[in-house]
C-alpha positions in Angstrom: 59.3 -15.3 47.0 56.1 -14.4 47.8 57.2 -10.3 47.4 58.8 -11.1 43.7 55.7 -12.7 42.2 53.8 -9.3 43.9 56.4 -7.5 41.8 56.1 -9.3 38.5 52.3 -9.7 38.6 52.3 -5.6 39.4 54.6 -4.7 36.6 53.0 -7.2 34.1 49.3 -5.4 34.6 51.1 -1.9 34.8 52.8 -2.6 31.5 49.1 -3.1 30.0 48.0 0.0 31.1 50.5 1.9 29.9 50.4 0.3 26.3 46.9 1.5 26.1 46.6 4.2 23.3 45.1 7.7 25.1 43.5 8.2 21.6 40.5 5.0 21.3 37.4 7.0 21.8 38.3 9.0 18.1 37.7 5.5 16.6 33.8 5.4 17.4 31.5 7.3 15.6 30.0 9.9 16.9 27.3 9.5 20.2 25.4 12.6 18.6 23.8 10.2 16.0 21.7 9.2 18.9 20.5 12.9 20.1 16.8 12.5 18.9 16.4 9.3 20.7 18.4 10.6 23.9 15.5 14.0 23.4 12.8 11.9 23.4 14.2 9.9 26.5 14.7 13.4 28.1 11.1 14.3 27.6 9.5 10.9 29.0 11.9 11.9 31.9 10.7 15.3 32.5 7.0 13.7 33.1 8.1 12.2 36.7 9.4 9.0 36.1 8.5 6.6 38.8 10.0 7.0 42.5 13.1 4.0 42.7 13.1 2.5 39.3 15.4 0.8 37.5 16.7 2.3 34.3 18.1 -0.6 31.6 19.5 0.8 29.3 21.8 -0.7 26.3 21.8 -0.9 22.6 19.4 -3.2 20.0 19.2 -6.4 22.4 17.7 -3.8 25.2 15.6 -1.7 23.0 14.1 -4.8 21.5 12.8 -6.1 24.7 11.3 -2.5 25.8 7.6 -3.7 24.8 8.1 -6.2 27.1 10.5 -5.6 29.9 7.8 -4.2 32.2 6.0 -7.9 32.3 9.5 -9.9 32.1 11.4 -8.2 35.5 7.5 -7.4 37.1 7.4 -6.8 40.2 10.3 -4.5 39.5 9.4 -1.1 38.3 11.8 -0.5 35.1 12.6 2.6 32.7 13.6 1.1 29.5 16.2 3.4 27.8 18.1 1.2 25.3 19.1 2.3 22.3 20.1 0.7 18.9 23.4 0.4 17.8 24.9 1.7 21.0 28.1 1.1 22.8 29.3 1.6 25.7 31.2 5.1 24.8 27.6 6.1 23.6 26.0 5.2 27.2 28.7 7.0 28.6 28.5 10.7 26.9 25.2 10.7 27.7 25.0 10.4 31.6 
């Protein structure tokens, strides 16, 4: 019994996955709207960011708490990288 539900609950999840249209990213706009932001990132970077810290990065909610991250997760040392209006496909064409 124990082997059949095995089976169902496999075929039920690979069923999902299969259903899943290869073609999602072309319905998010274009990560390139973000390429002076991501430059400007990329030349704070180039300074020598701090040795083992923590980058948050994420979209309005993140970069509205950039002036005051630093204070909020202290001791930690933090990189604030967010971005408006981001998504995750955005985060991800970047890295």
């Amino acid at each position: 019994m124990r082997n059949v539900l095995a089976l169902v609950a496999y075929i039920l999840c690979a069923s999902t996955v299969s259903a899943q249209d290869g073609d999602d990213w072309k319905r998010f706009p274009d990560p390139e709207r973000f390429a002076e932001a991501i430059a400007k990132f990329e030349a704070a970077d180039s300074l020598a960011p701090p040795h083992g810290a923590i980058v948050c990065t994420g979209s309005s909610s993140m970069r509205g708490w950039h002036r005051r991250i630093a204070a909020d997760l202290a001791p930690l040392t933090v990189i604030p990288r967010g971005f408006g209006g981001s998504t995750y496909y955005d985060l991800l064409h970047f890295t």
